[in-house]
TIMI-2910 file (N, C-alpha, C, CB; in pm, 1 decimal, decimal comma, always signed):
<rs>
+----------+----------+----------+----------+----------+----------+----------+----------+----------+----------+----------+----------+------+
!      n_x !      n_y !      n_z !     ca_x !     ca_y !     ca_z !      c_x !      c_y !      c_z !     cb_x !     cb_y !     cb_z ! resn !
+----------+----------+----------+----------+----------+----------+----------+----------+----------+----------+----------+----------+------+
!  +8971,3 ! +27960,6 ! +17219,9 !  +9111,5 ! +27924,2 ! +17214,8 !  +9162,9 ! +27942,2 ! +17072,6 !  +9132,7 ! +27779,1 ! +17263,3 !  Unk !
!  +9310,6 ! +27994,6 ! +17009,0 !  +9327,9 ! +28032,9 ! +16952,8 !  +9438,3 ! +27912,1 ! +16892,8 !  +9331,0 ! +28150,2 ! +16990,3 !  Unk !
!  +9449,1 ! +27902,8 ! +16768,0 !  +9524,7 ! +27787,5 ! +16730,7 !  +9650,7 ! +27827,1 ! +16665,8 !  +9447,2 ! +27699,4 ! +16642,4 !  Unk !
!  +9755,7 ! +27814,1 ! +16674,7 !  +9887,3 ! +27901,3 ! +16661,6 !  +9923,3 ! +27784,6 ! +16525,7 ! +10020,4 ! +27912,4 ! +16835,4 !  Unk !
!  +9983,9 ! +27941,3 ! +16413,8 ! +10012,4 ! +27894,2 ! +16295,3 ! +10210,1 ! +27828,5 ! +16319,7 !  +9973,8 ! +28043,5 ! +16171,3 !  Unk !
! +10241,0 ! +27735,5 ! +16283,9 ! +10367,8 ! +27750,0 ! +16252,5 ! +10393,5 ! +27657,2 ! +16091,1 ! +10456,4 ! +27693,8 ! +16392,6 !  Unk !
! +10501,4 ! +27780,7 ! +16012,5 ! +10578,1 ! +27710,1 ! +15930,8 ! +10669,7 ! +27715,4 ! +15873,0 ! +10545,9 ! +27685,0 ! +15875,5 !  Unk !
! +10699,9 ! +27667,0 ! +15755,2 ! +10879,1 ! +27644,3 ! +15753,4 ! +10936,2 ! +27802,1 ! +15708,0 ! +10942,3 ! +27499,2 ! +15604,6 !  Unk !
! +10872,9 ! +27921,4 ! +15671,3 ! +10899,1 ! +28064,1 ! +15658,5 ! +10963,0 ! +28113,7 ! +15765,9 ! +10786,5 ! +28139,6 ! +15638,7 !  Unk !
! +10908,1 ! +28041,7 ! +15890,7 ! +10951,4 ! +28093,5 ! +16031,9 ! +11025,9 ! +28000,5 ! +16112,6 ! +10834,7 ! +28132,3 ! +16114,4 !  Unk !
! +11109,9 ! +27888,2 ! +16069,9 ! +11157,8 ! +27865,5 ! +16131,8 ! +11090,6 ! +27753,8 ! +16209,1 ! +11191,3 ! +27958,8 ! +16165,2 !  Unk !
! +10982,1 ! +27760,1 ! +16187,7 ! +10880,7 ! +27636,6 ! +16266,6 ! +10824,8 ! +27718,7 ! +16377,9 ! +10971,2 ! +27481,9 ! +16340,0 !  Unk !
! +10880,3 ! +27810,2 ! +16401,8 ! +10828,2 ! +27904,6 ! +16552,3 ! +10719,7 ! +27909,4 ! +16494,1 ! +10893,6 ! +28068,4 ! +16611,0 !  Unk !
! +10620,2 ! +27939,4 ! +16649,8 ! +10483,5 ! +27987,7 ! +16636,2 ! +10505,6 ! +28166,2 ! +16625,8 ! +10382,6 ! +27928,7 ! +16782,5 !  Unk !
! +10395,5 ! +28189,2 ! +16552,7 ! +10408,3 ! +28341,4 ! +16521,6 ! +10413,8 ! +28439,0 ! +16665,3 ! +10267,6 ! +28386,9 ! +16424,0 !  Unk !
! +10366,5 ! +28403,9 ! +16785,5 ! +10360,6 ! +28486,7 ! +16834,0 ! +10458,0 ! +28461,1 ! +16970,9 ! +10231,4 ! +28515,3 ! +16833,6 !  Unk !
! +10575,6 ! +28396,1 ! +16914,5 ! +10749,0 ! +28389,3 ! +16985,5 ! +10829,6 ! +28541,0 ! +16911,0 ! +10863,7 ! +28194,7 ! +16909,5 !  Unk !
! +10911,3 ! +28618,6 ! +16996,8 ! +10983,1 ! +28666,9 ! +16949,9 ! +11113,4 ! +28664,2 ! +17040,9 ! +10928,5 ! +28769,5 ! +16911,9 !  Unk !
! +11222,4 ! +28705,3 ! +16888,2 ! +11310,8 ! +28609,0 ! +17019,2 ! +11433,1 ! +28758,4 ! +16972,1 ! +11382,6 ! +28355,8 ! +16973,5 !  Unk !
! +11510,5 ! +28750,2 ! +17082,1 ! +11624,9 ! +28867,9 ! +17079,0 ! +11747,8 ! +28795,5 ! +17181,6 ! +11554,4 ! +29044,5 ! +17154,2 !  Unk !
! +11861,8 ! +28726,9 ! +17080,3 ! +11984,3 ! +28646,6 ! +17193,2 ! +11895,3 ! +28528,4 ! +17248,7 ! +12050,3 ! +28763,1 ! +17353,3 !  Unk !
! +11874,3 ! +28516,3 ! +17349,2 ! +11835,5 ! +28419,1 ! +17473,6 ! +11738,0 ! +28410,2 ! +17488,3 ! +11868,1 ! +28436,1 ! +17589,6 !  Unk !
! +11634,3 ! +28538,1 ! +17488,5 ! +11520,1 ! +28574,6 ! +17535,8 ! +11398,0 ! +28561,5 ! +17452,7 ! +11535,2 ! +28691,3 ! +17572,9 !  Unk !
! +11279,9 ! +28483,3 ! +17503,8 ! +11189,4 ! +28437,5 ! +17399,9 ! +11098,2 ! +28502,6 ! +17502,0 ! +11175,2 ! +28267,4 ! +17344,4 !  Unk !
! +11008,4 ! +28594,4 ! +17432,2 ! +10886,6 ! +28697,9 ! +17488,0 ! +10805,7 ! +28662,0 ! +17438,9 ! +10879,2 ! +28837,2 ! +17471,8 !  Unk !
! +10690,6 ! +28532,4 ! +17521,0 ! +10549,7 ! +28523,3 ! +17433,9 ! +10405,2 ! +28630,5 ! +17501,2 ! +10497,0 ! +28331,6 ! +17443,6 !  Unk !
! +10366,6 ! +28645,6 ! +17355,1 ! +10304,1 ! +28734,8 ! +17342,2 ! +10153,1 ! +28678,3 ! +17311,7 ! +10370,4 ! +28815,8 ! +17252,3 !  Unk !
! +10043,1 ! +28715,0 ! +17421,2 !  +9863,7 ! +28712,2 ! +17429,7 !  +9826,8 ! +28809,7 ! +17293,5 !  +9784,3 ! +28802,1 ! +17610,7 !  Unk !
!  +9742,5 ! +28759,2 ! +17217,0 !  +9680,1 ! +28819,2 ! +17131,9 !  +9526,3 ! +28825,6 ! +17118,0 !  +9729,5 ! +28778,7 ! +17039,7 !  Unk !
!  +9422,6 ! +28944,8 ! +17161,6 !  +9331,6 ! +28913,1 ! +17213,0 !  +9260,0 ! +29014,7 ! +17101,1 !  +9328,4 ! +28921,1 ! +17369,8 !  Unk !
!  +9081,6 ! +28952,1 ! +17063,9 !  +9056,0 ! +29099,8 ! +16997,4 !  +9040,6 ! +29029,3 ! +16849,4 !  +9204,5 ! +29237,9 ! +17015,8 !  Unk !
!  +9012,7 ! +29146,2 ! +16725,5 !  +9022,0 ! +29076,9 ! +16577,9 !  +9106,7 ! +29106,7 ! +16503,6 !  +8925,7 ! +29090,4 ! +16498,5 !  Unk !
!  +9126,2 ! +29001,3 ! +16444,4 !  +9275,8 ! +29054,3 ! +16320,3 !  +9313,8 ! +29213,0 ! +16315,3 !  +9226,9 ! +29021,8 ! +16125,9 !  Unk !
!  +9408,2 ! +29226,4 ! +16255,9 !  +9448,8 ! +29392,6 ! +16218,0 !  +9558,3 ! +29408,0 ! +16320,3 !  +9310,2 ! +29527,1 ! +16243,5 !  Unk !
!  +9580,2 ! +29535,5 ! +16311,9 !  +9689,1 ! +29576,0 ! +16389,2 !  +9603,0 ! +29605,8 ! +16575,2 !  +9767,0 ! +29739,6 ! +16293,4 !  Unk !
!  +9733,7 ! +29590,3 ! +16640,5 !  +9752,1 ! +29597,1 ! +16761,4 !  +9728,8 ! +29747,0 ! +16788,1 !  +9879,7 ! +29539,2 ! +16798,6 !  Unk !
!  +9592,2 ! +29795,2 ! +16893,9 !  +9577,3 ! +29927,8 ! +16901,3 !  +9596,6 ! +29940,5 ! +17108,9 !  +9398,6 ! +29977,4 ! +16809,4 !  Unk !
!  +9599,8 ! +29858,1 ! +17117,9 !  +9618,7 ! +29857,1 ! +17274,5 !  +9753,5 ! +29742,9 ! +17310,4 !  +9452,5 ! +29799,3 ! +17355,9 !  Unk !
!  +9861,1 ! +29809,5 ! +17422,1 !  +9940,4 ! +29704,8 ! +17484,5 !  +9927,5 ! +29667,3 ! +17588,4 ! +10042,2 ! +29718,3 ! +17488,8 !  Unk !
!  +9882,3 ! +29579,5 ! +17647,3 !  +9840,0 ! +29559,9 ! +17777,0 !  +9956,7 ! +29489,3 ! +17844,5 !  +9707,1 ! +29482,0 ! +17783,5 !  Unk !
! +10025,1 ! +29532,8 ! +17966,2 ! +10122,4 ! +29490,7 ! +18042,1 ! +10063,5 ! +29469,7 ! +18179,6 ! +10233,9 ! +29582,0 ! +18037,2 !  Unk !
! +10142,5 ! +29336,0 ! +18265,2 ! +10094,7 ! +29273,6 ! +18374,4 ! +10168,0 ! +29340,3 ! +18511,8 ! +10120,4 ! +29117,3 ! +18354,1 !  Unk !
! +10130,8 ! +29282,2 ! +18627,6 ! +10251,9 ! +29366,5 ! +18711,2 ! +10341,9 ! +29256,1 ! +18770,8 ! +10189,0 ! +29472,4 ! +18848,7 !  Unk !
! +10395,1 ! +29257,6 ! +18858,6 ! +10485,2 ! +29167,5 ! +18905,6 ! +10462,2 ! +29043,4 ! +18909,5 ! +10516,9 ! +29191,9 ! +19007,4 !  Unk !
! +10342,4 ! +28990,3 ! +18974,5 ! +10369,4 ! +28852,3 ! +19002,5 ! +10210,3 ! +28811,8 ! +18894,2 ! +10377,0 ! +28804,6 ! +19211,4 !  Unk !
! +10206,0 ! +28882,3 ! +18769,0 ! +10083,3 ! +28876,7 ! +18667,4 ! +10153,3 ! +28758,1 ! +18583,8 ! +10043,2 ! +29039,0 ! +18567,6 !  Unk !
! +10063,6 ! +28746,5 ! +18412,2 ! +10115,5 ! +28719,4 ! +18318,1 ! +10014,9 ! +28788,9 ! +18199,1 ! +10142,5 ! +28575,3 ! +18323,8 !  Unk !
! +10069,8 ! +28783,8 ! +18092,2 !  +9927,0 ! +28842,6 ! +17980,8 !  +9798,6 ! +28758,0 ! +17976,4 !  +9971,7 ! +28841,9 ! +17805,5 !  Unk !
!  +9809,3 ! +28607,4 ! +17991,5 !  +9708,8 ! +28641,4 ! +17973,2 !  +9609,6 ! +28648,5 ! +18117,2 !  +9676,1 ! +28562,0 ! +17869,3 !  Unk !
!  +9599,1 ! +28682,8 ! +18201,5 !  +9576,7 ! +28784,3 ! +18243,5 !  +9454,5 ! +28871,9 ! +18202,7 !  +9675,6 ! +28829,8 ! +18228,5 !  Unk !
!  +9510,0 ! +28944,2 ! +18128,6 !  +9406,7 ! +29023,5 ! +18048,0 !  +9301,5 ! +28954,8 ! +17944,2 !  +9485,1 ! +29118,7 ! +17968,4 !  Unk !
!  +9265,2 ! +28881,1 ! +17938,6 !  +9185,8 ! +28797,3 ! +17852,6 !  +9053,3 ! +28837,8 ! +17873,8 !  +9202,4 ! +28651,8 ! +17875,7 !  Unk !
!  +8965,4 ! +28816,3 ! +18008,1 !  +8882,7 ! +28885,0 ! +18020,5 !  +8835,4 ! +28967,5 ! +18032,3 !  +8862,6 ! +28877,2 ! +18042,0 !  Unk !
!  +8931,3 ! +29097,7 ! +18068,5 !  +8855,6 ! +29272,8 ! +17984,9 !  +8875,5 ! +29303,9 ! +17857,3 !  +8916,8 ! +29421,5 ! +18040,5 !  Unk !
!  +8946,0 ! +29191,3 ! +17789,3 !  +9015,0 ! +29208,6 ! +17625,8 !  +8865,8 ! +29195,5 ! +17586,4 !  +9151,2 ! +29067,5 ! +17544,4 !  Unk !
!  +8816,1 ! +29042,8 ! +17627,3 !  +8740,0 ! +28984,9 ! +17540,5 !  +8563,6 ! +29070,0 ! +17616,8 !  +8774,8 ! +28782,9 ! +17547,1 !  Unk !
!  +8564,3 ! +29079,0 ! +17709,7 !  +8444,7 ! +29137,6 ! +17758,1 !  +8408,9 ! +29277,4 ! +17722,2 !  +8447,9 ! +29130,6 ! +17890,2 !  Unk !
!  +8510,5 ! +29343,5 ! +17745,3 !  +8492,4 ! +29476,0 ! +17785,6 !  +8526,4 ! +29581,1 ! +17631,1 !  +8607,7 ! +29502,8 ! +17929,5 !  Unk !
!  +8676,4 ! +29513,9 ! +17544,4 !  +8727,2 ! +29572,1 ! +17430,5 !  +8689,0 ! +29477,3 ! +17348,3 !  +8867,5 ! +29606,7 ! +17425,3 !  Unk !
!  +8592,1 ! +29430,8 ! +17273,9 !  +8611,4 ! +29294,0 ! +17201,0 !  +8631,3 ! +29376,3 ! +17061,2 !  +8465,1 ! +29164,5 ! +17210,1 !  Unk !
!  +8632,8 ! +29482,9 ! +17018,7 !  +8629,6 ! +29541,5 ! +16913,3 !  +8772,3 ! +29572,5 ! +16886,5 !  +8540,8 ! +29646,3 ! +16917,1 !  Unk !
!  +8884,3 ! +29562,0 ! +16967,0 !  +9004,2 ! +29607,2 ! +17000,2 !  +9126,4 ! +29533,4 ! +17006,5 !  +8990,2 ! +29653,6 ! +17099,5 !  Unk !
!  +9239,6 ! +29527,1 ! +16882,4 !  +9269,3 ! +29402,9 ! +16875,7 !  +9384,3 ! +29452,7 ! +16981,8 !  +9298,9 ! +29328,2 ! +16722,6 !  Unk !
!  +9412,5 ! +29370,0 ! +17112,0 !  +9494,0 ! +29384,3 ! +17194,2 !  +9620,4 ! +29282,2 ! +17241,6 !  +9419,0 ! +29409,7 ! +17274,2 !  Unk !
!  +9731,5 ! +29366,3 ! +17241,5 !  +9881,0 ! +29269,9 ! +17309,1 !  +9935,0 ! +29240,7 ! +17416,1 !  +9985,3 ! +29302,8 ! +17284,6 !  Unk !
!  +9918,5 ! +29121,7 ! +17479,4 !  +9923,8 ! +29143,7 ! +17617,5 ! +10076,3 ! +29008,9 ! +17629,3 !  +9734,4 ! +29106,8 ! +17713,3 !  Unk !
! +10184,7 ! +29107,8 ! +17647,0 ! +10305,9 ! +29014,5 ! +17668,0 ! +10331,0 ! +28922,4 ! +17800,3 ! +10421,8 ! +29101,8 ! +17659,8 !  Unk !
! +10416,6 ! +28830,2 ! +17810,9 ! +10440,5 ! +28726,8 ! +17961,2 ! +10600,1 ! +28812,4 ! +17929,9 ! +10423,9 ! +28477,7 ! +17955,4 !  Unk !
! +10562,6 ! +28931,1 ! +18051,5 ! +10718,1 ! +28944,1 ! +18059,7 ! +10830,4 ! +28851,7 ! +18050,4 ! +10742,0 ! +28987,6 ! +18161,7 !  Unk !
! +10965,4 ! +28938,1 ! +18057,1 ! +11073,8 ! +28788,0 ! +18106,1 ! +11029,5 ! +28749,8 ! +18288,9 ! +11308,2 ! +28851,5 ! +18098,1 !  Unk !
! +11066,0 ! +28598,6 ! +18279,8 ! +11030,1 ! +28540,1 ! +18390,4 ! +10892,1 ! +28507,0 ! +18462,5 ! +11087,5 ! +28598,6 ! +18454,3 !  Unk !
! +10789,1 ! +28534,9 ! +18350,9 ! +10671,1 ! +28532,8 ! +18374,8 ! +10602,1 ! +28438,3 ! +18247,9 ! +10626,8 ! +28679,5 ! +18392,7 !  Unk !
! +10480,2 ! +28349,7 ! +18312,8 ! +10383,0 ! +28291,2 ! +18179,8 ! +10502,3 ! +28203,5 ! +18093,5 ! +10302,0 ! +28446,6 ! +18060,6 !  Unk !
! +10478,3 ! +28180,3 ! +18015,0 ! +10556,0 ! +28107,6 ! +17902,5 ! +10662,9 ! +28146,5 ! +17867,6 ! +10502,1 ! +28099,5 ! +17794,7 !  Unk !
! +10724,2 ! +28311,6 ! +17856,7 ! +10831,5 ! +28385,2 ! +17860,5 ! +10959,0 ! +28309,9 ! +17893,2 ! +10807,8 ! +28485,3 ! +17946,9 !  Unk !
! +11056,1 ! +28333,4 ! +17855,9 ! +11189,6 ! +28280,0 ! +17897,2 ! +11220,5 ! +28314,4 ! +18054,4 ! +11305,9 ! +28345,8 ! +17799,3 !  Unk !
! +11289,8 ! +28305,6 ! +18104,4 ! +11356,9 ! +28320,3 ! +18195,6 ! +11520,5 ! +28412,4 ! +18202,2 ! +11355,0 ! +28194,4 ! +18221,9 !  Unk !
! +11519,6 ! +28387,0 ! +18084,6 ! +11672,3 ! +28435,1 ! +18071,7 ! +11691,4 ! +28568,9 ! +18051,3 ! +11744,3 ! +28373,3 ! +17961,7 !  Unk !
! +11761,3 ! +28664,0 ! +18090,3 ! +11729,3 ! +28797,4 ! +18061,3 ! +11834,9 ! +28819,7 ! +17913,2 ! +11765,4 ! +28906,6 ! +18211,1 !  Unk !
! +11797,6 ! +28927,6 ! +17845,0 ! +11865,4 ! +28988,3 ! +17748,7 ! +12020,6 ! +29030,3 ! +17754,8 ! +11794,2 ! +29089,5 ! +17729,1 !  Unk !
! +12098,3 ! +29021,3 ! +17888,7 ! +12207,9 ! +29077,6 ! +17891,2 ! +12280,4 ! +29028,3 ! +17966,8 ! +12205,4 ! +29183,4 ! +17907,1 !  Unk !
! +12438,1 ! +29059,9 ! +18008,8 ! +12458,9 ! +28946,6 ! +18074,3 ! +12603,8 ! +29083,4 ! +18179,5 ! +12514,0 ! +28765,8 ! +17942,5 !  Unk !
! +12630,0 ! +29003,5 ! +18278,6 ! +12691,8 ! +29087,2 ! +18379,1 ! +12791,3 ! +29030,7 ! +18399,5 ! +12630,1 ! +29114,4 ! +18494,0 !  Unk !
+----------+----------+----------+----------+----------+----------+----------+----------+----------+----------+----------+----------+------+
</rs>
C-alpha cells in the first residue's frame, strides 16, 4: 500500500488528483519511481486499480498508470463539459 504525499505546494491535494473545471481523475500508480512507461486503461464497468496485479506480478520493473475513469473508482462523477 502506497502512502499519498500531500502539502501546502499543492494545495493540500494528494499528488495523484488531477483536476480540470469539475472533474477530479484519480490516478493508480503501480511499478518504481521514474517516469510512467505504460498507461493502463479499464473498460466499462472496470477501475485502475484493477490493474494492480499484472502491474505488480507480471511488469514489476515498469512504472505503470492506471486511471479511474470519470464515473468510475474514486474519479469524479462529473463530466468535463456541460450541455
Amino acid at each position: 500500500m502506497r502512502v499519498r504525499q500531500v502539502g501546502p505546494a499543492d494545495g493540500g491535494r494528494p499528488r495523484d488528483w488531477h483536476h480540470r473545471r469539475v472533474t477530479r481523475l484519480h490516478v493508480h500508480r503501480f511499478g518504481p519511481a521514474g517516469p510512467v512507461r505504460l498507461l493502463a486503461l479499464h473498460g466499462l464497468t472496470g477501475h485502475g486499480k484493477r490493474w494492480e496485479p499484472l502491474a505488480n506480478r507480471h511488469l514489476p520493473e515498469i512504472g505503470v498508470a492506471a486511471p479511474d475513469l470519470i464515473g468510475h473508482g474514486r474519479s469524479s462523477w462529473a463530466a468535463p463539459w456541460t450541455i
